[in-house]
DOTOR-880272 format. One line per 4 residues: for each residue z, x, y of C-alpha. Coordinates in steps of 0.1 Angstrom, whole numbers. Last residue first. Example, Ala and Ser with C-alpha at 12.3 -4.5 7.8 and 13.67 -1.06 7.14 Angstrom:
! residues 2
71,137,-11  78,123,-45
! end
This chain:
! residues 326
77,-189,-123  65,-155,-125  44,-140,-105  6,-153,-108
-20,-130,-128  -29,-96,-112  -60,-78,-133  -61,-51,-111
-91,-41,-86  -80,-4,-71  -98,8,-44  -82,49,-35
-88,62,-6  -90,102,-1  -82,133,20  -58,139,-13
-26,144,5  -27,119,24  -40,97,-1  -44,60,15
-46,27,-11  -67,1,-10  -59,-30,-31  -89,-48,-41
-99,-89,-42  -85,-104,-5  -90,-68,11  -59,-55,9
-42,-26,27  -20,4,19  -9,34,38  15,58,20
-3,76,-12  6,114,-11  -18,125,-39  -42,107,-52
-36,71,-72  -23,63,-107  -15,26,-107  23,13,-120
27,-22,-133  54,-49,-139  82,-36,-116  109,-60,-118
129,-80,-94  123,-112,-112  107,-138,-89  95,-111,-65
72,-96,-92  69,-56,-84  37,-36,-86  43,1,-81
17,24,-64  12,62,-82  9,99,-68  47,105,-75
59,117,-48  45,93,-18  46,65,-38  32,32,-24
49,5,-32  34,-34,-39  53,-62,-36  39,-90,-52
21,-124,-48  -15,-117,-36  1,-84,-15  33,-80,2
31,-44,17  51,-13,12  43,25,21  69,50,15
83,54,-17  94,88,-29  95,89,-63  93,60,-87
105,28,-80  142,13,-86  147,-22,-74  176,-31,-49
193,-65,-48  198,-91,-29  213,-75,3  225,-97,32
203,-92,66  207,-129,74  166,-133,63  176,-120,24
176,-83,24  155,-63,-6  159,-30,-6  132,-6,-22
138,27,-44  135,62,-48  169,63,-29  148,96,-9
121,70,9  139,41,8  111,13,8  124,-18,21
116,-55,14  124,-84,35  128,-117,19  112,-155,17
78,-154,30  72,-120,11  80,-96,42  73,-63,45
91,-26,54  83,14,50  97,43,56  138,39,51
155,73,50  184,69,25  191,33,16  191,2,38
222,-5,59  218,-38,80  215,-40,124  220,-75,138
198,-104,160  188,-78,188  172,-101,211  135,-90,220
122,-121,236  104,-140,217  106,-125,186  135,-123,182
150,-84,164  163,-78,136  173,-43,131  170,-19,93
192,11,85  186,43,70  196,58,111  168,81,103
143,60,94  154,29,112  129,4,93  123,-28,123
122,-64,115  103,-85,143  117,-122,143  101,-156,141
70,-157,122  87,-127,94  73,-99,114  75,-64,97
76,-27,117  78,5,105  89,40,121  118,37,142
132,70,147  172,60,152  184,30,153  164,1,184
166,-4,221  135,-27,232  107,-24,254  89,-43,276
46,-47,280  16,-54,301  -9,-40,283  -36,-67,295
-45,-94,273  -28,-76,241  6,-81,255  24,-51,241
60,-52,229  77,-19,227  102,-7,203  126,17,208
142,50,192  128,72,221  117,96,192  99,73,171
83,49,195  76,18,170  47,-4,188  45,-39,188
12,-60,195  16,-91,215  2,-129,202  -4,-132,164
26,-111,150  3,-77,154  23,-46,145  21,-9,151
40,22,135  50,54,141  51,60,183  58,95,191
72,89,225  74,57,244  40,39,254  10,46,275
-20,22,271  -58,30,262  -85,6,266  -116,-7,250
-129,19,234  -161,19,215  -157,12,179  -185,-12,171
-173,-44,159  -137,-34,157  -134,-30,196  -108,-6,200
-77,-2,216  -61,28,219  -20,37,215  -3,61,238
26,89,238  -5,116,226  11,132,200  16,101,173
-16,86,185  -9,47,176  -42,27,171  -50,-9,177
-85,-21,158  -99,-53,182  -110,-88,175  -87,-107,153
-53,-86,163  -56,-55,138  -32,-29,143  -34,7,127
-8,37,122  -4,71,125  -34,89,148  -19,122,153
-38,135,182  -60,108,203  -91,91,186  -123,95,185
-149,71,161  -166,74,126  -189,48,116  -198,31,87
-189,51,60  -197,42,21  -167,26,5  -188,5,-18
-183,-30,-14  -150,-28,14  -177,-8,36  -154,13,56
-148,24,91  -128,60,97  -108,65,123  -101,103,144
-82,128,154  -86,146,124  -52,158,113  -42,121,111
-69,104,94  -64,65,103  -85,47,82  -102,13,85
-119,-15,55  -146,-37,71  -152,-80,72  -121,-92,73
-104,-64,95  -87,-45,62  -62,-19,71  -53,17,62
-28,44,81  -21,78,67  -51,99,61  -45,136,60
-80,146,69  -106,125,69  -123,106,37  -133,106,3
-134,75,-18  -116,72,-51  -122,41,-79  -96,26,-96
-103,0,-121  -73,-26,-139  -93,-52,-158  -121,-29,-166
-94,-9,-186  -76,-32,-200  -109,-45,-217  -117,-8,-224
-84,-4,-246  -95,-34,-263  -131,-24,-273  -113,6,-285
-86,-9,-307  -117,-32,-319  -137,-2,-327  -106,14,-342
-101,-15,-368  -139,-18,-379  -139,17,-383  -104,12,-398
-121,-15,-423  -148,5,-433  -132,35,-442  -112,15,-464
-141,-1,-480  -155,30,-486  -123,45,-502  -118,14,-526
-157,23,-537  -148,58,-542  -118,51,-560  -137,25,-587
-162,54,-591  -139,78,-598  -120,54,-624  -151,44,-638
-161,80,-643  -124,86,-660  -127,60,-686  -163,76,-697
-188,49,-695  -200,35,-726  -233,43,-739  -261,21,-748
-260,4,-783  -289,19,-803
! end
């Protein structure tokens, strides 16, 4: 007896079910490698959050430890850079707003107290405390006298980190960052949304230049000067006469702004998130997700740290940064 046929139609089941498993197959095989990918980006760009003080504002890297300025606690944090586990907690005066690093000793400006503390970064203790103009904003070291941006007496005053000894400088109005470009200290007139160029040396006002609308933060890339324009939602950036080049739109309210393995980076104050700009074109290449109110930003030679006012947090975010482009 010859063996039975198959019916037309059971091949043709058959035949579809074996199409469909091979189907099935290949996007399995297709969404494990869309998945594999989308954890590749992921471990290339990783944020991880560490709780802190109150309000923090100010963060800067020593070489060895990671250091935050909480402003409604009265006080700086010290930070492992590995894990973010605290080292040490240590007094401050009210407001603390911005942190100085000068190869030994962590320099702090206490917004209500007029003054600005030295302290010794190995341990913390106290070192000395000096008098300055009123509500000083901002602090720079430019490798021999720390300056200090006295908000309300719109000045600047020039420390000499030996002994205090110090002279101060007319400025705009409410000075409240500071950027040193080897020979001249660049000054972010908040309220006057200007910028002044001041020598180094010996305090010389070089020329005032219009920024945008409420300038917060400042840096220099070895080349320009970059400005964050806190209510332009974006950041100026001057050549070294004070001309403008160009101006780059960010996301809201940027504030904090540092030059940082090759780019600008700008901290958002509005819109939780730090913008990666490449000099060479102008353009912002990546945006991170941070906490809330993100001003203060450091790095520590592999991670950018980021602090969350508004989040009592730091964020450490490792990105997969390749060179600028040519």
């Amino acid at each position: 007896m010859k063996p039975k046929a198959l019916p037309t139609c059971g091949a043709s089941q058959l035949l579809s079910s074996l199409v469909a498993a091979i189907m099935m197959s290949i996007v399995c095989y297709a969404q494990a490698q869309s998945d594999g990918a989308r954890q590749s980006q992921a471990s290339a760009t990783q944020k991880t959050e560490f709780q802190v003080g109150r309000n923090p504002d100010a963060i800067i890297f020593d070489g060895t430890n990671i250091w935050v300025a909480n402003q409604l606690g009265d006080n700086v944090m010290k930070l492992s850079p590995s894990d973010g586990s605290h080292l040490g907690t240590f007094p401050t005066g009210q407001k603390p707003v911005a942190l100085a690093y000068d190869g030994e000793n962590i320099w702090v400006a206490n917004k209500f107290s007029n003054n600005v503390m030295k302290l010794r970064a190995s341990d913390g203790s106290l070192v000395d405390t000096i008098k300055v103009g009123r509500s000083p904003e901002a602090l720079l070291f430019d490798g021999s006298s720390v300056w200090v941006a006295n908000g309300e007496d719109s000045s600047v005053t020039k420390l000499r980190i030996t002994d205090g000894a110090n002279c101060t400088f007319r400025v705009g109005t409410r000075p409240v960052a500071l950027a040193f470009d080897g020979n001249h200290i660049w000054v972010a007139n908040n309220n006057s949304g200007s910028v002044t160029k001041l020598r180094a040396d010996d305090g010389t006002n070089v020329g005032t230049f219009s920024a945008g609308r409420e300038p917060t933060g400042i840096a220099f890339d070895g080349t320009n000067i970059w400005v964050a324009n806190f209510y332009s939602k974006s950041v100026t950036r001057f050549t070294g006469d004070g001309s403008v080049k160009d101006k780059i739109a960010v996301e809201d309210g940027p504030a904090g702004i540092a030059f940082i393995n090759g780019y600008v980076i700008v901290a958002n104050y509005g819109s939780r998130s730090v913008s990666q700009i490449d000099p060479q074109t102008g353009k912002v290449v990546k945006t991170f997700a941070v906490g809330r109110s993100p001003v203060g930003l450091a790095f520590d030679g592999s991670h950018i740290w980021v602090a969350n006012g508004g989040s009592n947090s730091v964020s450490k975010i490792r990105a997969s940064v390749s060179n600028p482009t040519p």
